[in-house]
C-alpha positions in Angstrom: 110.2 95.2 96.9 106.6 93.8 96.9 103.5 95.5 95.7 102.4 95.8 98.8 104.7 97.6 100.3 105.9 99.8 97.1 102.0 101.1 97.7 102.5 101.5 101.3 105.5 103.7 100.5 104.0 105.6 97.2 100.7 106.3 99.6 103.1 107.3 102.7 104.5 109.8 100.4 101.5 111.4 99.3 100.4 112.0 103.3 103.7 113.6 103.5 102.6 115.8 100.4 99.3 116.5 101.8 100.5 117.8 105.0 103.3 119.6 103.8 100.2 122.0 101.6 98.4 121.9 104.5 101.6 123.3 106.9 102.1 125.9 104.2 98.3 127.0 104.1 98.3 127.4 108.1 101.7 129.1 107.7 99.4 131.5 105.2 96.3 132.0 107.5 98.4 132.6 110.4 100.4 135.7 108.6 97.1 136.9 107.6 95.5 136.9 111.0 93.1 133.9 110.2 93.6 131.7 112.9 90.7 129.5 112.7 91.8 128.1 109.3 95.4 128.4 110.5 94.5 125.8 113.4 92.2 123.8 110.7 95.0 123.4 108.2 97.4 122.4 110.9 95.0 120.0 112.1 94.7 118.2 109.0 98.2 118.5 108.2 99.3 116.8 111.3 96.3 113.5 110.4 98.1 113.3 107.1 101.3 113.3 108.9 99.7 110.1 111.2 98.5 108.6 107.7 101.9 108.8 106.0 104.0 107.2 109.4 101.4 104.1 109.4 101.9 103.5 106.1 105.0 103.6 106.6 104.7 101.3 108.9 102.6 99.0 106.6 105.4 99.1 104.4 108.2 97.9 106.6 105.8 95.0 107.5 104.9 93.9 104.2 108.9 93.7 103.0 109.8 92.0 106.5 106.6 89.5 105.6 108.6 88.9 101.8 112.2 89.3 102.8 112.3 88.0 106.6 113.8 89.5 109.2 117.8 90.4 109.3 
């Protein structure tokens, strides 16, 4: 696998990380009553979420770029 892409997928994986945390904060907030930072951590999960499926992405391009198409 190329640099480029290993990256793509070690940064993809991190997003994923991030939102999960972020899924289990709202998850918190919400038990506790605390809506606003409920909706705020559920926000922010869901733009990791959109981080980690373009890189993703990235990284499906980057080994079709050094393996070709199949």
């Amino acid at each position: 696998m190329s640099k480029k892409a290993a990256e793509h997928h070690r940064k993809a994986s991190e997003h994923h990380t991030h939102a999960a945390r972020h899924h289990g904060e709202a998850a918190k907030h919400h038990d506790s009553g605390q809506h606003e930072k409920a909706a705020h951590h559920a926000h922010t999960a869901g733009g990791h979420a959109i981080h980690a499926r373009d890189h993703a992405e990235e990284a499906r391009k980057a080994h079709t770029e050094e393996h070709g198409k199949k």
